[in-house]
Backbone of each chain as nested JSON, in Angstrom:
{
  "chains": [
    {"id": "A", "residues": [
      {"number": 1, "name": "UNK", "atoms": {"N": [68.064, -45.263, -18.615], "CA": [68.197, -44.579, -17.332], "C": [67.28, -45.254, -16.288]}},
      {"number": 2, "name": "UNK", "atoms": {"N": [67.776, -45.877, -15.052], "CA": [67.059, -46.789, -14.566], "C": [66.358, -46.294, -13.528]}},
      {"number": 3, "name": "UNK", "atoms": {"N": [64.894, -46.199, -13.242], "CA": [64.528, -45.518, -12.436], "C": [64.78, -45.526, -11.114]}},
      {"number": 4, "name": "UNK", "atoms": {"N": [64.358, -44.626, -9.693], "CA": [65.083, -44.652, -8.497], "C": [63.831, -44.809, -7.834]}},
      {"number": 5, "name": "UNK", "atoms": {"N": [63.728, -46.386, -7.014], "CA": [62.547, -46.383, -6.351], "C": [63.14, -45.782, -4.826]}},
      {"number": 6, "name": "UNK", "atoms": {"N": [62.043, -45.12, -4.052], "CA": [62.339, -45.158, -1.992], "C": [61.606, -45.622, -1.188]}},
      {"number": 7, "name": "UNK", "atoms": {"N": [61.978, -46.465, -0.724], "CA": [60.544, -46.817, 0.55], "C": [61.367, -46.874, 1.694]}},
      {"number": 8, "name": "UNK", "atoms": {"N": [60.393, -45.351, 2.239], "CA": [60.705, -45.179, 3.746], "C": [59.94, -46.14, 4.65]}},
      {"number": 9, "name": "UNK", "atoms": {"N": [60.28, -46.508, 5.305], "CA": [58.986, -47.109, 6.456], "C": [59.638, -47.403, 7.841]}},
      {"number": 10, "name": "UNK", "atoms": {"N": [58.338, -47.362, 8.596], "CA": [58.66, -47.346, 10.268], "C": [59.708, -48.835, 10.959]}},
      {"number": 11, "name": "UNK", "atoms": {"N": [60.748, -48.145, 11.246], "CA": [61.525, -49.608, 11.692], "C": [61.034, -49.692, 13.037]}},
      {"number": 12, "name": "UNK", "atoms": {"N": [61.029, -48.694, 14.388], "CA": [60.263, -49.484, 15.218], "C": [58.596, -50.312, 15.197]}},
      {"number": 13, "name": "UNK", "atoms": {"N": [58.382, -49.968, 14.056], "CA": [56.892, -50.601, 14.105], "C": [56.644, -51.883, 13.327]}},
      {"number": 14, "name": "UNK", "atoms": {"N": [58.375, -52.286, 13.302], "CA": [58.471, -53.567, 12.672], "C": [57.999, -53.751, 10.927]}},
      {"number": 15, "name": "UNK", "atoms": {"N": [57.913, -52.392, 10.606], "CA": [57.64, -52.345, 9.257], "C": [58.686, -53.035, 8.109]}},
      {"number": 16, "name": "UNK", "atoms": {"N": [59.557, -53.406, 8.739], "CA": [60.361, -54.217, 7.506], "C": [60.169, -55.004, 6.878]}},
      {"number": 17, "name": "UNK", "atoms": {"N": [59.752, -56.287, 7.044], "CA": [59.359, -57.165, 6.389], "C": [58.126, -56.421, 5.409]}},
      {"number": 18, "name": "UNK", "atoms": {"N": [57.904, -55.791, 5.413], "CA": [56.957, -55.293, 4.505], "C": [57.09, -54.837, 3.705]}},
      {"number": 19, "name": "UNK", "atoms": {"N": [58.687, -53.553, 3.769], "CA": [59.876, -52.975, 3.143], "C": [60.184, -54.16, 2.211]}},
      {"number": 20, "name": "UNK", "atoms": {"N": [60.941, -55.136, 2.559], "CA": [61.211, -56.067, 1.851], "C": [60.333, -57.032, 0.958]}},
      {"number": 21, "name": "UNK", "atoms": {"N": [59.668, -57.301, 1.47], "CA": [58.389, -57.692, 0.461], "C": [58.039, -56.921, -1.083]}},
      {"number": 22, "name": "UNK", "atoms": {"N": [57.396, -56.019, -0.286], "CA": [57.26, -55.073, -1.69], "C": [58.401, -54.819, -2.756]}},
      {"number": 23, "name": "UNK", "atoms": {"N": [59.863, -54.606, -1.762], "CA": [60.839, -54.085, -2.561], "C": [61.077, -55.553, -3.877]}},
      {"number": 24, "name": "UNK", "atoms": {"N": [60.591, -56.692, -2.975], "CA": [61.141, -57.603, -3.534], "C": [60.217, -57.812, -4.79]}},
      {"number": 25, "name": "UNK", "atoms": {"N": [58.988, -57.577, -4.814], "CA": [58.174, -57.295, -5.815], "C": [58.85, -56.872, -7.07]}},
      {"number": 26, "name": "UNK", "atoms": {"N": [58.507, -55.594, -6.684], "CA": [59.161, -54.483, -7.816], "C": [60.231, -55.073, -8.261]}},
      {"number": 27, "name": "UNK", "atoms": {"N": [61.295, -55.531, -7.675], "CA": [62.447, -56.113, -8.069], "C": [62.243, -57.071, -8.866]}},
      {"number": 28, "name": "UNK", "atoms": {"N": [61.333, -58.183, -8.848], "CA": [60.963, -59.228, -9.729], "C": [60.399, -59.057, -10.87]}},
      {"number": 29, "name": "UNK", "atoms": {"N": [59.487, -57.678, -11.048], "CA": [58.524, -57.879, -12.369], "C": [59.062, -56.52, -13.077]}},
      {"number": 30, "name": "UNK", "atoms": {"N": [59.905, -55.52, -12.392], "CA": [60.327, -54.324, -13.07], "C": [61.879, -54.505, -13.795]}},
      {"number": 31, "name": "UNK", "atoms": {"N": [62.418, -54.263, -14.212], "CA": [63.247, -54.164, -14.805], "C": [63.816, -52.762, -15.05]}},
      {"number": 32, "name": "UNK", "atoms": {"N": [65.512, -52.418, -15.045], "CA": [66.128, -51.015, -14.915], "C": [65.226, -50.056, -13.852]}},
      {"number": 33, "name": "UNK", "atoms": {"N": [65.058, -50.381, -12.718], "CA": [65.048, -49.895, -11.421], "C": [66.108, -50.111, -10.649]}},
      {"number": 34, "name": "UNK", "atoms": {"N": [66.286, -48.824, -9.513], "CA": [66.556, -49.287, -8.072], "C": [65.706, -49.052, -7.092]}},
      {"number": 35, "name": "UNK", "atoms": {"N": [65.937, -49.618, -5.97], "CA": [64.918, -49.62, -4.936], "C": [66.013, -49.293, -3.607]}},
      {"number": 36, "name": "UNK", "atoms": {"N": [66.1, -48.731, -3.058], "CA": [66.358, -48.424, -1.795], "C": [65.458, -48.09, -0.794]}},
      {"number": 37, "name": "UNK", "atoms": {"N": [65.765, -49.25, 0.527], "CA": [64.904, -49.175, 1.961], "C": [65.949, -47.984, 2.153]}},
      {"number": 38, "name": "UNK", "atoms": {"N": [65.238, -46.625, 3.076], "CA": [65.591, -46.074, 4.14], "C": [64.424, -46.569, 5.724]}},
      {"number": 39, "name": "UNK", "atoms": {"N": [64.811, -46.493, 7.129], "CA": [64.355, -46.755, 7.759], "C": [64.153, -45.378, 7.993]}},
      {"number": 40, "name": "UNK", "atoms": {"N": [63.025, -44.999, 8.965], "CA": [62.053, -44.052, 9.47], "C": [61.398, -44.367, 10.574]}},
      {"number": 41, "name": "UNK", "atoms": {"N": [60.376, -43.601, 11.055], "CA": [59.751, -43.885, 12.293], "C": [58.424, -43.467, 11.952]}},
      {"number": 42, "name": "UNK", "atoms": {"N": [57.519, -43.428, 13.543], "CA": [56.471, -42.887, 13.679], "C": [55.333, -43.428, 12.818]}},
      {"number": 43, "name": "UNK", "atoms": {"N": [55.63, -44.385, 12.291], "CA": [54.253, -44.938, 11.747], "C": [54.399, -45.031, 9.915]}},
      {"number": 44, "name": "UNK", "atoms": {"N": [55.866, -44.234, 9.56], "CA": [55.834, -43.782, 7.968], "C": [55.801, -44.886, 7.16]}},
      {"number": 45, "name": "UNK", "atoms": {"N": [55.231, -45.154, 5.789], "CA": [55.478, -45.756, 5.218], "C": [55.521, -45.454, 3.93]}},
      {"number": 46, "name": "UNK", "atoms": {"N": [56.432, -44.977, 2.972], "CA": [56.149, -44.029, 1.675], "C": [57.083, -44.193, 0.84]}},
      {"number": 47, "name": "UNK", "atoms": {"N": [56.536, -44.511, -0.268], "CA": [57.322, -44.692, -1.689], "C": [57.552, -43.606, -2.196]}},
      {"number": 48, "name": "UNK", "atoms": {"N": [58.646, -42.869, -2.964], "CA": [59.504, -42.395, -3.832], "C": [59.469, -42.566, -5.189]}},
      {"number": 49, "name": "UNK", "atoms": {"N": [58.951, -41.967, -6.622], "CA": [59.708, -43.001, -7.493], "C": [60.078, -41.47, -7.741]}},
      {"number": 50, "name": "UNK", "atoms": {"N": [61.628, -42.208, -8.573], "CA": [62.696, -40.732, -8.623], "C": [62.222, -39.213, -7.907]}},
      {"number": 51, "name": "UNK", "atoms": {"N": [61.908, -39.25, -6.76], "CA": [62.403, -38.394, -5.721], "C": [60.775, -37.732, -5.812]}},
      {"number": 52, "name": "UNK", "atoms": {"N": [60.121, -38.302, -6.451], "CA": [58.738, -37.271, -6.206], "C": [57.735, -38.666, -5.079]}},
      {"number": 53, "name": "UNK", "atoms": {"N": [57.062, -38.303, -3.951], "CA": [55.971, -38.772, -3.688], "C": [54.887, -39.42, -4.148]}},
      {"number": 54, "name": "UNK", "atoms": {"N": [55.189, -41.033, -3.857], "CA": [53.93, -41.001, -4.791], "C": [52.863, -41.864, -4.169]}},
      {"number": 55, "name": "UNK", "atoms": {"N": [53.154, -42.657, -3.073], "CA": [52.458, -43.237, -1.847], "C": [52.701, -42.937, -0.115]}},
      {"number": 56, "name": "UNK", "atoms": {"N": [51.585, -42.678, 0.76], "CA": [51.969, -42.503, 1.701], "C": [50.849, -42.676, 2.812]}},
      {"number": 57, "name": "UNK", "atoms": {"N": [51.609, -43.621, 3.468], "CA": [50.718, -44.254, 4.472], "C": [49.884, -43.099, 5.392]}},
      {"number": 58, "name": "UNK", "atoms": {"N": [50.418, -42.16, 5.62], "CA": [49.729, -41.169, 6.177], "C": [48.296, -40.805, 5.33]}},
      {"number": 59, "name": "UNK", "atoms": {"N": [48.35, -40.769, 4.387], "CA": [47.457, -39.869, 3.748], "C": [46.694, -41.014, 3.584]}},
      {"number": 60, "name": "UNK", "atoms": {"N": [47.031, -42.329, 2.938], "CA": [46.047, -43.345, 2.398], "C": [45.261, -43.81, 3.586]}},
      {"number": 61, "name": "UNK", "atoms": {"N": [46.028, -44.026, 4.561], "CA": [45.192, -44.969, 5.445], "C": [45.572, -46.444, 5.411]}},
      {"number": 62, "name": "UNK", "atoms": {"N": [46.729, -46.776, 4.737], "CA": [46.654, -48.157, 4.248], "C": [48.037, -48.07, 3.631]}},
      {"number": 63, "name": "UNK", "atoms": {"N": [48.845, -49.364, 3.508], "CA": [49.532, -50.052, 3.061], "C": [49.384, -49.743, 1.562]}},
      {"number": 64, "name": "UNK", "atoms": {"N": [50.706, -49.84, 0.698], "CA": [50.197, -50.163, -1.002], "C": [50.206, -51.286, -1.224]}},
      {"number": 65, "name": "UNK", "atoms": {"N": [49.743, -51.792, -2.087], "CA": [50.099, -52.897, -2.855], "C": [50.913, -52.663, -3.692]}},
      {"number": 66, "name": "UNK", "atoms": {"N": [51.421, -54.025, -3.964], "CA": [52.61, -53.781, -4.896], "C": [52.401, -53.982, -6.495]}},
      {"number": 67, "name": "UNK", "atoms": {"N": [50.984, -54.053, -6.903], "CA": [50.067, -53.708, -8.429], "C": [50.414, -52.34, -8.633]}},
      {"number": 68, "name": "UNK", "atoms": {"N": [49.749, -51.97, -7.532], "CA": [49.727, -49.716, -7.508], "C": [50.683, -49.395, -7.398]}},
      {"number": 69, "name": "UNK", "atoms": {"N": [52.125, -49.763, -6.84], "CA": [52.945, -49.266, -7.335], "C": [53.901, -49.677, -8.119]}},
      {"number": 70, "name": "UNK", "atoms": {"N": [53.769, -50.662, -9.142], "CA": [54.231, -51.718, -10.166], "C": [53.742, -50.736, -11.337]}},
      {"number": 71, "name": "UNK", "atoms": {"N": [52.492, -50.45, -11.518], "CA": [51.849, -49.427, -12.282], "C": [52.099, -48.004, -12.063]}},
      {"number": 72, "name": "UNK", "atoms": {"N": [52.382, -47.568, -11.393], "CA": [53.175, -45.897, -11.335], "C": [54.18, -46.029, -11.785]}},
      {"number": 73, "name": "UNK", "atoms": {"N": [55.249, -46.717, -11.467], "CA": [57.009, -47.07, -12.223], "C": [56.326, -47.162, -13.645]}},
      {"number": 74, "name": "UNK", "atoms": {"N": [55.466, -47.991, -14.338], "CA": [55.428, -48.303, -15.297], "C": [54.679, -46.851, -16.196]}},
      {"number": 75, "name": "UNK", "atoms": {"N": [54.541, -45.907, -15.613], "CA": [53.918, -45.087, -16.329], "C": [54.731, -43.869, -15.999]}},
      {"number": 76, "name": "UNK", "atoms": {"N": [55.732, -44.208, -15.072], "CA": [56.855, -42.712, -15.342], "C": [57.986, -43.581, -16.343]}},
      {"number": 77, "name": "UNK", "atoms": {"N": [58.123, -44.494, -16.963], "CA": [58.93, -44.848, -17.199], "C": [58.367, -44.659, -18.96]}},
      {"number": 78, "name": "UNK", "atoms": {"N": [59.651, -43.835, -19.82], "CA": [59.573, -43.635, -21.022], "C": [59.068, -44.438, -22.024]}},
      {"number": 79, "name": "UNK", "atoms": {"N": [58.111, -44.488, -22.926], "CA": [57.755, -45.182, -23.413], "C": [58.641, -45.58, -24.664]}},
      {"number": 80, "name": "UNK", "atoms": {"N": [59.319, -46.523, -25.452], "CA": [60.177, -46.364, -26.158], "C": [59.55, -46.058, -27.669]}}
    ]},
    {"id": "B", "residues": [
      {"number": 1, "name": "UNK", "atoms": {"N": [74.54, -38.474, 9.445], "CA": [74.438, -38.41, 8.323], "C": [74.503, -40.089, 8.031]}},
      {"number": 2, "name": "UNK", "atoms": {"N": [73.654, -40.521, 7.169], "CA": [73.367, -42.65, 6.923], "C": [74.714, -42.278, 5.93]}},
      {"number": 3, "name": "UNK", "atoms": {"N": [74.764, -43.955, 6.232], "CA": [75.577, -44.576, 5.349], "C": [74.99, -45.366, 4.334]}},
      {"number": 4, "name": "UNK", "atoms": {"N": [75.313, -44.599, 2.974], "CA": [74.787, -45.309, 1.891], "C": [75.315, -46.643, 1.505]}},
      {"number": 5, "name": "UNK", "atoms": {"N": [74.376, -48.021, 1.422], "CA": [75.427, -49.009, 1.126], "C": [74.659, -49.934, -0.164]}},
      {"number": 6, "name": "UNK", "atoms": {"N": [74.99, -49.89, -0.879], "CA": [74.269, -50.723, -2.357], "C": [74.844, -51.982, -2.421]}},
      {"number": 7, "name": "UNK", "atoms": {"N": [73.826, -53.156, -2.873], "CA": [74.453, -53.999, -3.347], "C": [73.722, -54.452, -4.861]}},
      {"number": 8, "name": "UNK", "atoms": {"N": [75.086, -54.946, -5.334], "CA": [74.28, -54.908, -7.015], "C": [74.467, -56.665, -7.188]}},
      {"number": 9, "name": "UNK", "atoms": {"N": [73.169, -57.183, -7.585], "CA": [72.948, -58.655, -7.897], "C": [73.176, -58.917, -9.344]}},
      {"number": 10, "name": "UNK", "atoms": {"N": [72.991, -60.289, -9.446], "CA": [72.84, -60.8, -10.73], "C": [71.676, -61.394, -10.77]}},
      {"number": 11, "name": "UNK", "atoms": {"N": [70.77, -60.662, -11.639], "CA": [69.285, -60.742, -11.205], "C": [68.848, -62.141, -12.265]}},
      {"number": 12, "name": "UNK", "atoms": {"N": [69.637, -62.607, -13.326], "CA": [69.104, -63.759, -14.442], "C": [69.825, -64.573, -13.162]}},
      {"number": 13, "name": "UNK", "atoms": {"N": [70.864, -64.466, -12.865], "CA": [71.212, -65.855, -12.322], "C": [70.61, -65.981, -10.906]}},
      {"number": 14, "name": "UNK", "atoms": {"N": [69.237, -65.338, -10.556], "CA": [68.587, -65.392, -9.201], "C": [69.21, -65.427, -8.196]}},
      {"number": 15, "name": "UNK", "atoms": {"N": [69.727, -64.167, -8.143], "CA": [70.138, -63.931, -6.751], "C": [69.887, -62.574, -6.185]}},
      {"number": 16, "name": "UNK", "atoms": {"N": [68.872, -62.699, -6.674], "CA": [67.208, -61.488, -5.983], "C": [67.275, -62.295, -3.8]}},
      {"number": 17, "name": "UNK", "atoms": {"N": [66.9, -63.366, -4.079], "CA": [66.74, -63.51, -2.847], "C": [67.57, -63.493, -1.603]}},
      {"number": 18, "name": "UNK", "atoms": {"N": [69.135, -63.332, -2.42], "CA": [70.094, -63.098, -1.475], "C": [70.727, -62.105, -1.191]}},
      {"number": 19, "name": "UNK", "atoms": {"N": [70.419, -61.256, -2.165], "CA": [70.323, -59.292, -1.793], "C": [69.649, -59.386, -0.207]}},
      {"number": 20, "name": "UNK", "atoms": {"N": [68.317, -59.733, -0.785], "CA": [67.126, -59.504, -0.157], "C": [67.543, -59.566, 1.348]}},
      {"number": 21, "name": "UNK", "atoms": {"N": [68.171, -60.895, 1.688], "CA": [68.427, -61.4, 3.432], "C": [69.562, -60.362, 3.892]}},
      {"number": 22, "name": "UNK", "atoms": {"N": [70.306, -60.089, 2.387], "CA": [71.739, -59.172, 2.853], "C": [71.424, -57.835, 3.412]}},
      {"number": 23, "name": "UNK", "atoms": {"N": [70.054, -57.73, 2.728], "CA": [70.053, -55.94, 2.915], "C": [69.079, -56.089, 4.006]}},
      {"number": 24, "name": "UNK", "atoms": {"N": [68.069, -57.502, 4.432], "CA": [67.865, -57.813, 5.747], "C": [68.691, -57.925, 7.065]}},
      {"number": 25, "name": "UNK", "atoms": {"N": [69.403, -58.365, 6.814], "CA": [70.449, -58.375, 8.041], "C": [70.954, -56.979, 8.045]}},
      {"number": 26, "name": "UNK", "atoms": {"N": [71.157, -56.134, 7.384], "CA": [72.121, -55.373, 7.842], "C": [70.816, -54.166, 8.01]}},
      {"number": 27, "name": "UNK", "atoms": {"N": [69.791, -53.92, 7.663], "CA": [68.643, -53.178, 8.011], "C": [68.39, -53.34, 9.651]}},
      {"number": 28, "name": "UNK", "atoms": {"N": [68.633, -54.694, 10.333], "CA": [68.173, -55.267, 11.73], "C": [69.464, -54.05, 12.373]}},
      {"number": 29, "name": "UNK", "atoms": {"N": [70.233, -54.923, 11.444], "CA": [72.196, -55.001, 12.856], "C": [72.48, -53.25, 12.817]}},
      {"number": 30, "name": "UNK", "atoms": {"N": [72.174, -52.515, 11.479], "CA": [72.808, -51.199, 11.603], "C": [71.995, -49.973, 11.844]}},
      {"number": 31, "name": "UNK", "atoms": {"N": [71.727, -48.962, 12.401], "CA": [70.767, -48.037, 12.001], "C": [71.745, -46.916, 11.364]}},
      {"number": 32, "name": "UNK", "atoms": {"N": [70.938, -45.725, 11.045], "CA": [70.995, -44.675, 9.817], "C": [71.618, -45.087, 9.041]}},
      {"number": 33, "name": "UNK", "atoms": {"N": [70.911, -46.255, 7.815], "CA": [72.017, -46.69, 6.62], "C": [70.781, -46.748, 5.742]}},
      {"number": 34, "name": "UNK", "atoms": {"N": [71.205, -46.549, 4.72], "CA": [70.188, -46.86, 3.492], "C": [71.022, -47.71, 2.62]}},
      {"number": 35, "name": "UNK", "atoms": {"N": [69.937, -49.094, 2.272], "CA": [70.098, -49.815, 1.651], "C": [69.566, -50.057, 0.016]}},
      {"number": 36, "name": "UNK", "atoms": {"N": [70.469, -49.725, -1.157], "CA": [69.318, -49.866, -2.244], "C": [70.377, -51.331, -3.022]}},
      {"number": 37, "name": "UNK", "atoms": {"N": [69.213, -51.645, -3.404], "CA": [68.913, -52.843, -4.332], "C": [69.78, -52.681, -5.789]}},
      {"number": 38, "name": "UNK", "atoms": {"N": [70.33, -53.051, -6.515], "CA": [70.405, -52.687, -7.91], "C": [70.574, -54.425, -8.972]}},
      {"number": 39, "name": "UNK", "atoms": {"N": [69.684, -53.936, -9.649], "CA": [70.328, -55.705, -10.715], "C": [71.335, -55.04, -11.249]}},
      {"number": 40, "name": "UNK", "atoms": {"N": [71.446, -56.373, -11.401], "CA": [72.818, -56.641, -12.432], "C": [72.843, -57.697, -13.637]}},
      {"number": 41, "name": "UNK", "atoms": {"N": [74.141, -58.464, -14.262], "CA": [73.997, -59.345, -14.474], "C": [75.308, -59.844, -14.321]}},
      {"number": 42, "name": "UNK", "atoms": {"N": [75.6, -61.466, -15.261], "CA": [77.163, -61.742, -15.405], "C": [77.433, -61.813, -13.475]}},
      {"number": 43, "name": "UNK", "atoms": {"N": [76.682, -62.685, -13.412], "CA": [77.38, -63.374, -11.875], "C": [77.508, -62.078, -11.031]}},
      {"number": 44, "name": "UNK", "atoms": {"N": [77.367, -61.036, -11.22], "CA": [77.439, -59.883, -10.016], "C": [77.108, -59.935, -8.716]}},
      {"number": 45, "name": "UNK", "atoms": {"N": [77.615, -60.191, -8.032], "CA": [77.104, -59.813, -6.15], "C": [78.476, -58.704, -6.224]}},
      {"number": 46, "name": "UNK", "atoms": {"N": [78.39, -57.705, -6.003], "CA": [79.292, -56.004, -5.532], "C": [78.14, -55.367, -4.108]}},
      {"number": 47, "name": "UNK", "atoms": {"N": [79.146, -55.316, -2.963], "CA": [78.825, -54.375, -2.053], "C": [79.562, -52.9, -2.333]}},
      {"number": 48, "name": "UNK", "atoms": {"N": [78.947, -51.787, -2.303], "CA": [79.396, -50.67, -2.298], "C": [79.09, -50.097, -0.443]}},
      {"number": 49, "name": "UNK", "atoms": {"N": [79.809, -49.145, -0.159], "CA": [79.63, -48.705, 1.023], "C": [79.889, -47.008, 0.896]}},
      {"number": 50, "name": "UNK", "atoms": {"N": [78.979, -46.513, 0.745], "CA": [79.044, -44.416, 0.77], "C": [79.958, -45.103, -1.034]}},
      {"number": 51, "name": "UNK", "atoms": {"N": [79.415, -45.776, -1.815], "CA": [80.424, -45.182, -3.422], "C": [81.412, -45.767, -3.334]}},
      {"number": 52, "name": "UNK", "atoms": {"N": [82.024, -46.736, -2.445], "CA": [83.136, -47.3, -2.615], "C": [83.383, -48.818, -2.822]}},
      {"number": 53, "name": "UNK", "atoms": {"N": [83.584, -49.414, -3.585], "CA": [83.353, -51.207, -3.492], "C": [83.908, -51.918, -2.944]}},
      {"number": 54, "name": "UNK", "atoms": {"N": [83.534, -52.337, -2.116], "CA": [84.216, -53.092, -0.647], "C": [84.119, -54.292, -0.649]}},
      {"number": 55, "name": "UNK", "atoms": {"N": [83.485, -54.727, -1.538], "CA": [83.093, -56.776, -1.779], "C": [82.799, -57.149, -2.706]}},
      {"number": 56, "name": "UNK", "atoms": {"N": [83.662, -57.602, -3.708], "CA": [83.04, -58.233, -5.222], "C": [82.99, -59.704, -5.076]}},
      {"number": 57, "name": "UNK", "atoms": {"N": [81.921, -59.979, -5.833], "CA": [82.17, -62.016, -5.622], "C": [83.153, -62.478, -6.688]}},
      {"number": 58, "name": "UNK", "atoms": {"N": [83.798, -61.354, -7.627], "CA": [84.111, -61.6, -8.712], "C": [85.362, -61.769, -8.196]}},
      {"number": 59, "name": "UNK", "atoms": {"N": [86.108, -60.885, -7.137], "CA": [87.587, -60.969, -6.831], "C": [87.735, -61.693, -5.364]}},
      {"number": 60, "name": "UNK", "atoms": {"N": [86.421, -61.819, -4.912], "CA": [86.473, -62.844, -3.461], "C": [86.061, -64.426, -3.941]}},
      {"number": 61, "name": "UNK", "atoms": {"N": [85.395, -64.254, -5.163], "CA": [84.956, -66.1, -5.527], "C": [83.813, -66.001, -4.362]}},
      {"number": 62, "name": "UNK", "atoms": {"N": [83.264, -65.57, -3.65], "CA": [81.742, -66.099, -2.867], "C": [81.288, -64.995, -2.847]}},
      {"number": 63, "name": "UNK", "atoms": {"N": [80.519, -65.126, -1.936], "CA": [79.402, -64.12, -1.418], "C": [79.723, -63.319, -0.308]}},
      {"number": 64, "name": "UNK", "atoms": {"N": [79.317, -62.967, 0.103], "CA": [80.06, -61.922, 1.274], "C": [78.919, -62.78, 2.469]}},
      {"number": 65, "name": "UNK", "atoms": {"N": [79.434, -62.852, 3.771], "CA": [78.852, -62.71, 5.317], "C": [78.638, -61.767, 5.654]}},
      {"number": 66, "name": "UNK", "atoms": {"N": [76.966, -61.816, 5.859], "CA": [76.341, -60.686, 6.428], "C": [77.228, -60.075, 7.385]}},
      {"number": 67, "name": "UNK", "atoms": {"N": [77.687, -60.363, 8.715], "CA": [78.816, -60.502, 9.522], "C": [79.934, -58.981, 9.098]}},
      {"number": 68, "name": "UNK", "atoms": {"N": [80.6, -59.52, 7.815], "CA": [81.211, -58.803, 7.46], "C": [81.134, -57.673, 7.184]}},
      {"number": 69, "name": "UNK", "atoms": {"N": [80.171, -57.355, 6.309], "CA": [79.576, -56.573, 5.527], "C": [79.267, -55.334, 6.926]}},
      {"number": 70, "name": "UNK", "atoms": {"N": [78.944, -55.801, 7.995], "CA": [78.286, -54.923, 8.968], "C": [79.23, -54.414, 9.781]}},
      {"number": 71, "name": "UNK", "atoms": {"N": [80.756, -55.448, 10.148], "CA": [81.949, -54.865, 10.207], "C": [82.386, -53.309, 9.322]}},
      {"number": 72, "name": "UNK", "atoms": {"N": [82.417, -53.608, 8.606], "CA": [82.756, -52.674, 7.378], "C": [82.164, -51.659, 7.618]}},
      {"number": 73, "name": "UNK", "atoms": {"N": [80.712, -51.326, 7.97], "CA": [79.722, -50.35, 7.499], "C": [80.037, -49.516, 8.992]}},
      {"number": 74, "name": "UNK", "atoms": {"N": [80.57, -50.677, 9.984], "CA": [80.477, -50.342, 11.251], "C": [82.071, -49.45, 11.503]}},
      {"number": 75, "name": "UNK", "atoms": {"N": [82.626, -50.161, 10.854], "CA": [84.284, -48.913, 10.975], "C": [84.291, -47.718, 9.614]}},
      {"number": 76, "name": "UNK", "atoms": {"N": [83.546, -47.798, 9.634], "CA": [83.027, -46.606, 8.117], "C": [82.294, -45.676, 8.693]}},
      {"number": 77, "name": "UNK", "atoms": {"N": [81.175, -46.217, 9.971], "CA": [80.556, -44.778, 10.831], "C": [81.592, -44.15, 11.326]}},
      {"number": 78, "name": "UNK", "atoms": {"N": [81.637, -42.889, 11.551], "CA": [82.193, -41.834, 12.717], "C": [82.112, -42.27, 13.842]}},
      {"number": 79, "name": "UNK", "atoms": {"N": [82.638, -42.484, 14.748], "CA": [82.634, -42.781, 16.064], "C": [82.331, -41.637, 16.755]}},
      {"number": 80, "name": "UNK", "atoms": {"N": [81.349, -41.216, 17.77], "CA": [81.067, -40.107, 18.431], "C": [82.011, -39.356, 19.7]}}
    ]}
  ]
}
């Protein structure tokens, strides 16, 4: 069951390339994920994994890296 | 209400990076759309648009034009 990544982030604040970056991350070192960009505003920038919160630029103060959230997927994800 | 539009790669035969520009371009050209990512394998490039498959490389032989793809998404919105 492949997990469901989200990253919202601010399209007027030119946050995409950043969207894409990261997404492209996760995409490279995770395996049985999806990742879907939604665009947003106002400054948002916040990851999803299967529908719960789990980064958010509001609260952090900061950008994630894509370690911290390479390591959350990897620890909702069933251990076999 | 966005228009959901997926595209599913063939992630062994590296074509991570051409999702990537696809779901770039059409992030710039369209607003309220969500774009998610999905691997694949076995030569896969599939555009879906809201659940429906609108571009296989398997029955077109190439890749799809960004171009196109935004046609599509663009007579698929509601017109106001």
């Amino acid at each position: 069951m492949p997990i469901d990544i989200k990253i919202v982030y601010c399209k007027p604040c030119g946050f995409l390339p950043r969207a894409l970056g990261l997404a492209e991350e996760l995409l490279k070192y995770l395996s049985d994920i999806n990742v879907t960009l939604t665009p947003g505003s106002n400054g948002i920038f916040d990851v999803y994994v299967n529908g719960e919160l789990r980064f958010s630029r509001y609260q952090s103060r900061r950008f994630p890296e894509p370690n911290e959230i390479i390591e959350m997927v990897q620890r909702a994800s069933p251990q076999p």
